[in-house]
N, C-alpha and C positions, 0 to 999 in steps of 0.2 A: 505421485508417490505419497508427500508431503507436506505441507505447509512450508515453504520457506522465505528467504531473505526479507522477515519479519512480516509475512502475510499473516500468519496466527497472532500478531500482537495487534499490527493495523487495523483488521479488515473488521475486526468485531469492533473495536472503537468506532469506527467510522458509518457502519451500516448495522450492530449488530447481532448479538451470537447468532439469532436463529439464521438472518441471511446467508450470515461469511457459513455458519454449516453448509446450508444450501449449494451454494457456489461452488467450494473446497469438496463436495463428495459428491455432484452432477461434474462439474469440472468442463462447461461448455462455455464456450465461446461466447461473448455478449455485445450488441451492438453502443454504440455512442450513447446512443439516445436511454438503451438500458443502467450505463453507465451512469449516466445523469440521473437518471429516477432513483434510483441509488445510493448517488452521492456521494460517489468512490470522483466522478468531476463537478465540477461546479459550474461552468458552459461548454460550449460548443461551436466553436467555429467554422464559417463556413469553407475559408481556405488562411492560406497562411499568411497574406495581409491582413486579415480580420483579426489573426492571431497575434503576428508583432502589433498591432494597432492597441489591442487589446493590453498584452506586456508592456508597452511604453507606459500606457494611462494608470495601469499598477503600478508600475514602480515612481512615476512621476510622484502619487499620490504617497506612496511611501516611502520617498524621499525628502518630503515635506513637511513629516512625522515629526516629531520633537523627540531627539534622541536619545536622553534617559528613559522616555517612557516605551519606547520602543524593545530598548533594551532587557527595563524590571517584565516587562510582558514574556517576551524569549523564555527567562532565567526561570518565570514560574511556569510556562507552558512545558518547559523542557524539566525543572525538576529532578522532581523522581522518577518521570519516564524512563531516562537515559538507563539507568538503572536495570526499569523493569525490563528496557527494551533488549540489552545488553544480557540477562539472566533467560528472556523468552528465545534470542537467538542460537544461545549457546544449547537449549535444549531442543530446538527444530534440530541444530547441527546431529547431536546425537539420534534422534530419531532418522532424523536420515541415513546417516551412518549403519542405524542397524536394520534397515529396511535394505539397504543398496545390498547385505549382504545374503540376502534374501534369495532363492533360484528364479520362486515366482518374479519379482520384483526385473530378478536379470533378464526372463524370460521374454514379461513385456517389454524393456526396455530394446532388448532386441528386435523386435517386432516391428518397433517403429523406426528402425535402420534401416 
């Protein structure tokens, strides 16, 4: 339908505009491995011991952190984000909103019921 629960804020920070377009209007399915090339992840685990293995050794490591700095880090990475994040969701909402009242929109949606 639409961009939502803050994929239109994310997905271009993270990988983007031209990608997150890409993604957002083919709208297919992507493996791990696409994932990573990406850098929508950052590894890849082979099963789920590798993976708590992996989360213990993160947070060991920042846990270790020196806690003011941990903290002034947060407060600027978060910012004005929160904000913009906060103003990009409320406008997905609406957009969807007026797409869901759409026949076409209802049409597909049925479709895939």
């Amino acid at each position: 339908i639409s961009p939502d629960l803050g994929a239109s804020y994310f997905l271009p920070r993270i990988i983007g505009y031209e990608q997150t377009m890409n993604l957002l209007l083919e709208g297919k399915l992507f493996t791990s491995e696409e994932a990573l090339r990406l850098g929508l992840i950052q590894e890849i685990c082979e099963n789920k011991q590798e993976l708590q293995e992996r989360v213990k050794n993160y947070l060991k490591a920042v846990s270790e952190g020196y806690v003011p700095a941990i903290a002034a880090t947060k407060k600027l990475l978060k910012g004005k984000a929160a904000e913009e994040l906060k103003q990009q969701l409320e406008q997905e909402t609406e957009e969807l909103v007026a797409l869901f009242k759409q026949t076409e929109i209802k049409k597909r949606l049925e479709a895939l019921v």
